[in-house]
C-alpha positions in Angstrom: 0.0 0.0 0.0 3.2 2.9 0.8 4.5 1.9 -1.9 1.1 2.0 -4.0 0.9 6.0 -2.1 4.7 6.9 -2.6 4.0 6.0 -6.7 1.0 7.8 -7.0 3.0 11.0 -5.2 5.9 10.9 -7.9 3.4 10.3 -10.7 1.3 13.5 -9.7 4.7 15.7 -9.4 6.1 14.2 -12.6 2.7 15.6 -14.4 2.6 18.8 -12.5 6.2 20.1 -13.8 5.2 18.6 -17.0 2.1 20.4 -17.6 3.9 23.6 -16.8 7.3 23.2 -18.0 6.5 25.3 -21.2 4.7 28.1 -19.5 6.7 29.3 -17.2 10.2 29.3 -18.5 9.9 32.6 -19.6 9.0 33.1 -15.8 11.5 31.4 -13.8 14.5 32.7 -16.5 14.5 36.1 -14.7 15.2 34.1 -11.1 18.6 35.0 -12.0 18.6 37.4 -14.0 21.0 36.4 -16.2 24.0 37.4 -14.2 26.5 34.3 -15.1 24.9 34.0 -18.3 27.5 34.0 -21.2 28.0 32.1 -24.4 30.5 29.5 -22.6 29.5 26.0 -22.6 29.4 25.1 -18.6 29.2 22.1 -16.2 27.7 22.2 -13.3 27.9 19.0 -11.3 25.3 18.6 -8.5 26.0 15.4 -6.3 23.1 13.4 -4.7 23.2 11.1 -1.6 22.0 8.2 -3.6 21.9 7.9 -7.7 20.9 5.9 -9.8 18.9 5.1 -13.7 15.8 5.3 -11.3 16.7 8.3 -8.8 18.4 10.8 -12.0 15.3 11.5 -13.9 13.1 12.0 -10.9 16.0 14.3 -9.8 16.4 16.5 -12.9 12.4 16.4 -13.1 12.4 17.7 -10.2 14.8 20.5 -9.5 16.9 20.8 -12.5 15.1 20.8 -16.1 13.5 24.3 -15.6 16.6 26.0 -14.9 18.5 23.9 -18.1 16.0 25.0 -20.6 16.5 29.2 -19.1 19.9 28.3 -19.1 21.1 26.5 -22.2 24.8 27.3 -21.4 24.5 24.7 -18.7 24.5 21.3 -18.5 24.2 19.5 -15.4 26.2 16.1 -14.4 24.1 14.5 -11.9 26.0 12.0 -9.4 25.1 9.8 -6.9 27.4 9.6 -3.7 26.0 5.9 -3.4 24.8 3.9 -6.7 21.0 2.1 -6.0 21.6 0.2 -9.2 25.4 -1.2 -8.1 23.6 -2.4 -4.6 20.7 -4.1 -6.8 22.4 -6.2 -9.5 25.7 -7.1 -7.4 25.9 -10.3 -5.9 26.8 -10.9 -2.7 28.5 -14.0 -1.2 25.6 -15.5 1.1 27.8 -16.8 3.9 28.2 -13.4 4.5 26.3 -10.2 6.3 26.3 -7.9 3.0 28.7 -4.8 3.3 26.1 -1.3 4.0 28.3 1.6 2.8 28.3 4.5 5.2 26.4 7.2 3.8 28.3 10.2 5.2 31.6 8.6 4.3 30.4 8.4 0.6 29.4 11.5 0.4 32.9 13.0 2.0 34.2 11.5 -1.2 32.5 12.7 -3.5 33.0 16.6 -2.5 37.0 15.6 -1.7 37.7 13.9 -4.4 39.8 14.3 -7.8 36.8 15.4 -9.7 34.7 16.9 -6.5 30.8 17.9 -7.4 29.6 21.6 -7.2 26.8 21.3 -5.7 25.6 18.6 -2.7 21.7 18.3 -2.3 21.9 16.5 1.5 19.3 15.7 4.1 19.5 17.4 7.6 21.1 15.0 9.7 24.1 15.2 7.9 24.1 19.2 7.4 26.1 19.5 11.0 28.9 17.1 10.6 29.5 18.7 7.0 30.2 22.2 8.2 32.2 20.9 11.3 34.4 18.8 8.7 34.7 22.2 6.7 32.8 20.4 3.6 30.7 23.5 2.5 30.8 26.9 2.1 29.0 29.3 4.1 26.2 31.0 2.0 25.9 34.1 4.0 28.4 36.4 2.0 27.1 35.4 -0.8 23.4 36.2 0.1 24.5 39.7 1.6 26.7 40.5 -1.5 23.5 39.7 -4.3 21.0 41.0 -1.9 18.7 37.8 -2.1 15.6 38.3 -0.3 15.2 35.8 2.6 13.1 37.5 4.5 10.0 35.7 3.8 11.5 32.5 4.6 9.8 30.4 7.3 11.4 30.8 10.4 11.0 26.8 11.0 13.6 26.3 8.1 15.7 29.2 8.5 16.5 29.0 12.2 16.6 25.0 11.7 19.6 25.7 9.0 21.2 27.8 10.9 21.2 25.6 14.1 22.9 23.2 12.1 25.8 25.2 11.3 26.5 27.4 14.5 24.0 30.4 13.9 25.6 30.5 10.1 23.5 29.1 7.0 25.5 26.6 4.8 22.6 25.4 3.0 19.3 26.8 1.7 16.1 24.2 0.8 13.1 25.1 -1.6 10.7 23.3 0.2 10.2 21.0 3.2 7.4 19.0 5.1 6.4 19.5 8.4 3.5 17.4 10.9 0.5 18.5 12.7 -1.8 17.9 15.4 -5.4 16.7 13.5 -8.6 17.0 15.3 -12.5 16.8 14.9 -14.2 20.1 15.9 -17.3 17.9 16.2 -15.9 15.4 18.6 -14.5 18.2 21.1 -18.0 19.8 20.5 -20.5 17.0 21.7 -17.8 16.5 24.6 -17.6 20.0 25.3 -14.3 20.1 25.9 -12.6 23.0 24.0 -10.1 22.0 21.1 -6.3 21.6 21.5 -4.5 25.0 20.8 -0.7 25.3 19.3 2.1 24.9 21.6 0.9 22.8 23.8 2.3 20.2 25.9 2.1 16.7 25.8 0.7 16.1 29.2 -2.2 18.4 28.2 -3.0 17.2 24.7 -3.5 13.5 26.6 -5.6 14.9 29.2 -8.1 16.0 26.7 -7.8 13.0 24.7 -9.2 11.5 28.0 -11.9 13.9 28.4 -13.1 13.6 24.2 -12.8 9.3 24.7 -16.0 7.8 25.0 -18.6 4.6 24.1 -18.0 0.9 24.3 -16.8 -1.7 22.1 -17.1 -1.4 18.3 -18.7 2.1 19.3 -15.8 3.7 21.2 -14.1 6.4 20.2 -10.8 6.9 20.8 -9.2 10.2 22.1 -5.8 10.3 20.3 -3.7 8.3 17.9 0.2 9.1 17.6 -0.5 8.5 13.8 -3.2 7.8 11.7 -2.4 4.0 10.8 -3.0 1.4 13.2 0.2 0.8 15.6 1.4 -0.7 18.4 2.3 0.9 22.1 6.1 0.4 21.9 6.4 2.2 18.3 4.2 4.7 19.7 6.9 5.3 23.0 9.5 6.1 20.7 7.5 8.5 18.7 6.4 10.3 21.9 10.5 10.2 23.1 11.4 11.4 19.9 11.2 15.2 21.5 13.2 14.1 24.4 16.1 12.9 22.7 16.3 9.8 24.4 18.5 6.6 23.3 18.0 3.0 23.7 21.8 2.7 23.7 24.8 4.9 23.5 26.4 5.7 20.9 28.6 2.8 20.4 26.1 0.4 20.9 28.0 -1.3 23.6 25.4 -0.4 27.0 21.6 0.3 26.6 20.0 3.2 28.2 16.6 2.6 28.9 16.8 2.3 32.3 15.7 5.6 33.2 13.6 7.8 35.1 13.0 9.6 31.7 12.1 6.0 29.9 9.7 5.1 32.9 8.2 8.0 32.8 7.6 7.5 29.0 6.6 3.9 29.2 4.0 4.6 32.3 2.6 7.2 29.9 1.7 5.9 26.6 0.8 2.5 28.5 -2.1 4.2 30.4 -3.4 5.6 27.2 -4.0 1.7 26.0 -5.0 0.5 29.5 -7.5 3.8 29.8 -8.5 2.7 26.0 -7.5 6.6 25.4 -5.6 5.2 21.9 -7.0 2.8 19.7 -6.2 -1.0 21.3 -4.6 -4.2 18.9 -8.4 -5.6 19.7 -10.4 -3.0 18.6 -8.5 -2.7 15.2 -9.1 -6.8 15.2 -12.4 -6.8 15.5 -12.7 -3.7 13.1 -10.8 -5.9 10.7 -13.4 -9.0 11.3 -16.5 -6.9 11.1 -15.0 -5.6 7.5 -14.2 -9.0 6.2 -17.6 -10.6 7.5 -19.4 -7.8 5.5 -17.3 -8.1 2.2 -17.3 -4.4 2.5 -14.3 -2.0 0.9 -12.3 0.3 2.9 -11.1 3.3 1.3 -9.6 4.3 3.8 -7.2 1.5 5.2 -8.1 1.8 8.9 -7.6 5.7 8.9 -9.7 5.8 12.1 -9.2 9.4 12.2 -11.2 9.6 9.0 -13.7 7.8 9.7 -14.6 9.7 12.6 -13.3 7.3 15.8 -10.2 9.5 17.1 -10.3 13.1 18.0 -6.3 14.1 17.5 -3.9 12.3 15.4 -0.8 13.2 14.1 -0.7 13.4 10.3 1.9 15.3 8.1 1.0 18.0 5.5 -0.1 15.5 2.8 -3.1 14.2 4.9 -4.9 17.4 4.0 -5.4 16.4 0.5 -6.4 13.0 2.2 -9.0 14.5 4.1 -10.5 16.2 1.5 -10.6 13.8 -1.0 -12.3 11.6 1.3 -15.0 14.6 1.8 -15.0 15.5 -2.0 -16.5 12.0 -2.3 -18.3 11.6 0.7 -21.6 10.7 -1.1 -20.4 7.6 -2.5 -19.5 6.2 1.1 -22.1 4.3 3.0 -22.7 5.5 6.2 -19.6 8.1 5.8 -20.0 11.9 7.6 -16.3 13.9 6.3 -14.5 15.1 9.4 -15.3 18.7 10.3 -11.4 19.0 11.2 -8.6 21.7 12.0 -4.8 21.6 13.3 -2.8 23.3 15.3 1.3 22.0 16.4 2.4 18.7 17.5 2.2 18.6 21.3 5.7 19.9 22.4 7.3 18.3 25.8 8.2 21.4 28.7 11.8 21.0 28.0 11.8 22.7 24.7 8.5 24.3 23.9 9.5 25.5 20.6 10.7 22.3 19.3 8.7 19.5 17.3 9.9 16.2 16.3 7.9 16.0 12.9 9.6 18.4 10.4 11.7 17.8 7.4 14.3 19.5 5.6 15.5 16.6 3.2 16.3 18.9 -0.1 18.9 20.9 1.4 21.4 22.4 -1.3 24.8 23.6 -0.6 28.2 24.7 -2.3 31.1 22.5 -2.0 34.1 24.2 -0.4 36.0 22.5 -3.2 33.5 23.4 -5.6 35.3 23.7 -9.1 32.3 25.9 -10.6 30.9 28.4 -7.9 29.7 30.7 -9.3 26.9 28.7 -11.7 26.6 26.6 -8.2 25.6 29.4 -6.4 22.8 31.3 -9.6 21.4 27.7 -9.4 20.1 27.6 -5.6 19.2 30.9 -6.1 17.2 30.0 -9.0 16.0 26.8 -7.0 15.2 29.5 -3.2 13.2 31.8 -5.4 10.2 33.3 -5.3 8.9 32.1 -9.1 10.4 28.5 -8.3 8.3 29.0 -4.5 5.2 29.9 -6.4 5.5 27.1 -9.0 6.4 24.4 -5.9 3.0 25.6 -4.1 0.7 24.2 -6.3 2.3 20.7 -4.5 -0.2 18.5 -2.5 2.6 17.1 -0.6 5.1 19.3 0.4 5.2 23.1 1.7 7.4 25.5 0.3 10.1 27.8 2.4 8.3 31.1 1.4 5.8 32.5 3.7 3.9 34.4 0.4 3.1 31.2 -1.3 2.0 28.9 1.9 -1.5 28.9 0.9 -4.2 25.9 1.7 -5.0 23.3 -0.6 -8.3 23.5 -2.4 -9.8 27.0 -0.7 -10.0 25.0 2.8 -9.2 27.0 6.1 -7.1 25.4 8.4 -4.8 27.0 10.7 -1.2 27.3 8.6 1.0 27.9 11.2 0.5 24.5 12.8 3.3 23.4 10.4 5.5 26.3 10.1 5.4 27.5 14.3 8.0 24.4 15.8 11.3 24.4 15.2 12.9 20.9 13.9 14.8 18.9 16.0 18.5 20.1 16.6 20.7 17.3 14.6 23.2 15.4 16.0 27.0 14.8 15.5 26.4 11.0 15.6 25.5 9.0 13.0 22.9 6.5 14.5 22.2 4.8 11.4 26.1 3.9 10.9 25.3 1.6 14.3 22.7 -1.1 12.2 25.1 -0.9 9.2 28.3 -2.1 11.3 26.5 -3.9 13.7 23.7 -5.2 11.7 22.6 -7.7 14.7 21.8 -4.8 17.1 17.9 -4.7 16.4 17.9 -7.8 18.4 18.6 -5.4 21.5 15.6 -3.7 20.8 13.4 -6.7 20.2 12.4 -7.4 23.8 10.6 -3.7 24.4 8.3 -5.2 22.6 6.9 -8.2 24.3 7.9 -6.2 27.5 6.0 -3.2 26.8 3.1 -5.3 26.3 3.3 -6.9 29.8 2.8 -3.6 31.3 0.1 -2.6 29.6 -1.3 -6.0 30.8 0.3 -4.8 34.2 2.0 -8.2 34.3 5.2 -6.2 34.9 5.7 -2.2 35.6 7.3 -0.2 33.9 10.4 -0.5 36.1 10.5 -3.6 36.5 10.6 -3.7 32.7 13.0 -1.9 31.8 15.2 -3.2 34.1 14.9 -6.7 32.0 15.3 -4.7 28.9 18.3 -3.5 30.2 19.9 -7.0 31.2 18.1 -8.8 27.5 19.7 -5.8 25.9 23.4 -5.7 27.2 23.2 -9.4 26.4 22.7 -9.1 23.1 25.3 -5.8 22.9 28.1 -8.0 24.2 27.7 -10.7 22.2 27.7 -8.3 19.0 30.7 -6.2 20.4 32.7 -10.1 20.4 31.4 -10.3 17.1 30.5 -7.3 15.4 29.9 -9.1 12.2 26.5 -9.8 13.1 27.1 -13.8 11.9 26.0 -15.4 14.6 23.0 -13.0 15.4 21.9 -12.7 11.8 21.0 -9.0 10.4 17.7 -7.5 10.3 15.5 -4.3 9.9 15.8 -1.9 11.6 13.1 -0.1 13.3 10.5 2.7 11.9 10.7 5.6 15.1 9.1 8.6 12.9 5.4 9.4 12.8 4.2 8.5 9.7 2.0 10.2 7.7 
């Protein structure tokens, strides 16, 4: 089914820059007004954290076409720090735990090497360790000397840019996505408990989930979801300790760390939520699921409980708006189906950091290489890419927001409240690399596998959440010793690793 969604996404931009490609070049030439133009044939080589036949054409769909055909002096060289196609057709011994290349080391290559790309297009979590290795150049001169307007930026991306680099911006993105708080006016209404408002804190948000919850069996309706698919309680701890930065280990995976007052505290919390039936429970989805399948019935929703009306608050990202009204747009071709009278307003934020949400992307970052053999074009090309005729073409989007205030607009003529997804700050990044932990230790999921089966037994209060933890703990060491004698992974075997994001 994602991968049904994340098709239909692509498909929709690929038409959308299609269908206006030939209209608006004449538009987005003047982006940069023609100051590096000349009659000298140019390269301008833009390097991408992963390439490939696939990845290229969605690439230059996306960002790079527009400003080709304005400027026909350039011709781009896309490349790939890490190849999709290499990891695809190559065959790997079987005897052995197949070698993950390290991202972040890849992509030091590429801007250090012999023939070093211009441009690096990076996600956020790698924006800090790439200006502390000295891998970019700062973009503030160059924005002060050609007087380009960032004053309509939103503050969400701006600031988040700058955390990453030390109150300096290395890196500028056209658009990014960001999460909400979704919840039915209606429900809050009949309750009459008054609606959730930005900013506020977790503790709050769950005591009017609690107040909105109501009804028995296959009539109750739930008070909040941490996201609008069906999950379980120990996915939904992590999303609600995403905020609180907390680890299930340290950073070299050799002692766990969820044997805390912090982690109790979390645990004890989302576990009364399921025991209180404040969150939707594993048997009310099941019997959802057998009431569905003895009536033959279709779903076009796919469990979205939110849609159809049984939770009050969920979180959703931008996307779900076009969800949401789809789902109203064709409302009278639904049995029984009443479209949610619904508004938003920020994720719930913990006390620590009140201006900080866990549910905002910046993924499309662009920035100059500090060995960067062709500035100059590098720099006219994120211009082109920041500006305000590129920001109004990128609104018409249905899935992601664009970094300028004057074009953040709502979909379809609805009124919702905008600044839900533009108020929070994103999470400050990181100088470690936690992903580099299941690539060199691929057998560490297994450490995490018992918070599974434990978290259960305290929401069967079989165990408390102490008491749990402290098994974790023990279960979890084990298995981070025996991978630290045998970081290989051969005896423990590799696996997945875990989904900790809200999904959409």
């Amino acid at each position: 089914m994602n991968k049904q969604r994340l098709s239909g996404m692509r498909i929709r931009k690929f038409t959308l820059v299609s269908l206006t490609l030939a209209l608006l070049i004449g538009l987005l030439a003047a982006c940069s007004g023609g100051s590096n133009e000349s009659a000298e044939k140019r390269v301008l080589r833009i390097g991408v954290l992963y390439g490939g036949s696939d990845n290229e054409p969605y690439f230059r769909q996306q960002y790079t076409d527009m400003y080709e055909m304005s400027h026909p002096n350039i011709t781009f060289e896309i490349v790939g720090a890490i190849n999709y196609d290499d990891q695809r057709f190559e065959q790997q011994d079987q005897s052995k735990p197949a070698a993950q290349p390290d991202p972040y080391e890849k992509m030091k290559e590429m801007l250090s090497g012999t023939n070093p790309v211009d441009v690096v297009v990076l996600d956020y979590n790698m924006l800090r360790r790439l200006t502390q290795d000295n891998l970019l150049q700062p973009l503030d001169p160059l924005v002060t000397q050609d007087k380009f307007d960032l004053s309509d930026y939103v503050p969400t991306v701006i600031d988040g840019i700058k955390a990453a680099g030390d109150g300096n911006l290395y890196a500028l993105t056209p658009t990014f996505n960001s999460s909400a708080l979704y919840y039915n006016k209606k429900m809050f209404t009949e309750a009459g408990v008054t609606p959730p408002t930005d900013k506020m804190q977790w503790a709050d948000i769950l005591n009017l989930a609690r107040q909105v919850a109501k009804g028995e069996g296959e009539d109750r309706k739930f008070g909040f979801s941490f996201n609008r698919w069906p999950s379980d309680g120990f996915n939904d701890t992590q999303v609600y300790s995403q905020a609180l930065q907390l680890k299930m280990w340290d950073d070299k995976a050799e002692k766990m760390l969820v044997n805390s007052d912090q982690w109790e505290g979390v645990w004890n919390t989302v576990a009364s939520l399921y025991q209180e039936q404040v969150v939707p429970t594993q048997e009310f989805i099941n019997k959802m699921y057998e009431k569905q399948s003895a009536e033959g019935g279709n779903d076009p929703f796919y469990g979205d409980l939110f849609i159809k009306g049984k939770v009050a608050m969920t979180i959703g990202d931008y996307g779900y708006i076009n969800e949401l009204k789809k789902a109203a747009d064709n409302a009278s071709k639904i049995k029984d189906f009443e479209p949610v009278d619904w508004d938003v307003v920020t994720v719930p934020v913990h006390p620590n950091d009140p201006d900080v949400g866990g549910s905002i992307s910046l993924s499309q970052l662009m920035g100059i290489n500090s060995k960067a053999q062709n500035d100059k074009d590098a720099w006219d090309f994120i211009k082109f890419s920041n500006s305000k005729e590129w920001a109004k073409l990128k609104s018409r989007s249905l899935y992601e927001m664009v970094a300028r205030k004057e074009f953040l607009t709502p979909i379809g003529g609805l009124q919702y409240n905008m600044n839900a997804f533009t108020t929070l700050k994103p999470l400050p990044p990181t100088s470690s690399d936690a992903d580099q932990i299941y690539r060199t230790k691929p057998g560490v999921w297994e450490a995490q596998q018992p918070g599974y089966e434990l978290f259960q037994e305290v929401i069967k209060k079989t165990k408390t959440a102490k008491e749990a933890l402290a098994e974790w703990e023990t279960r979890g060491n084990a298995v981070l010793e025996k991978i630290k004698n045998n970081p290989t992974g051969e005896a423990t075997g590799g696996g997945p690793s875990i989904e900790v994001m809200p999904r959409g």
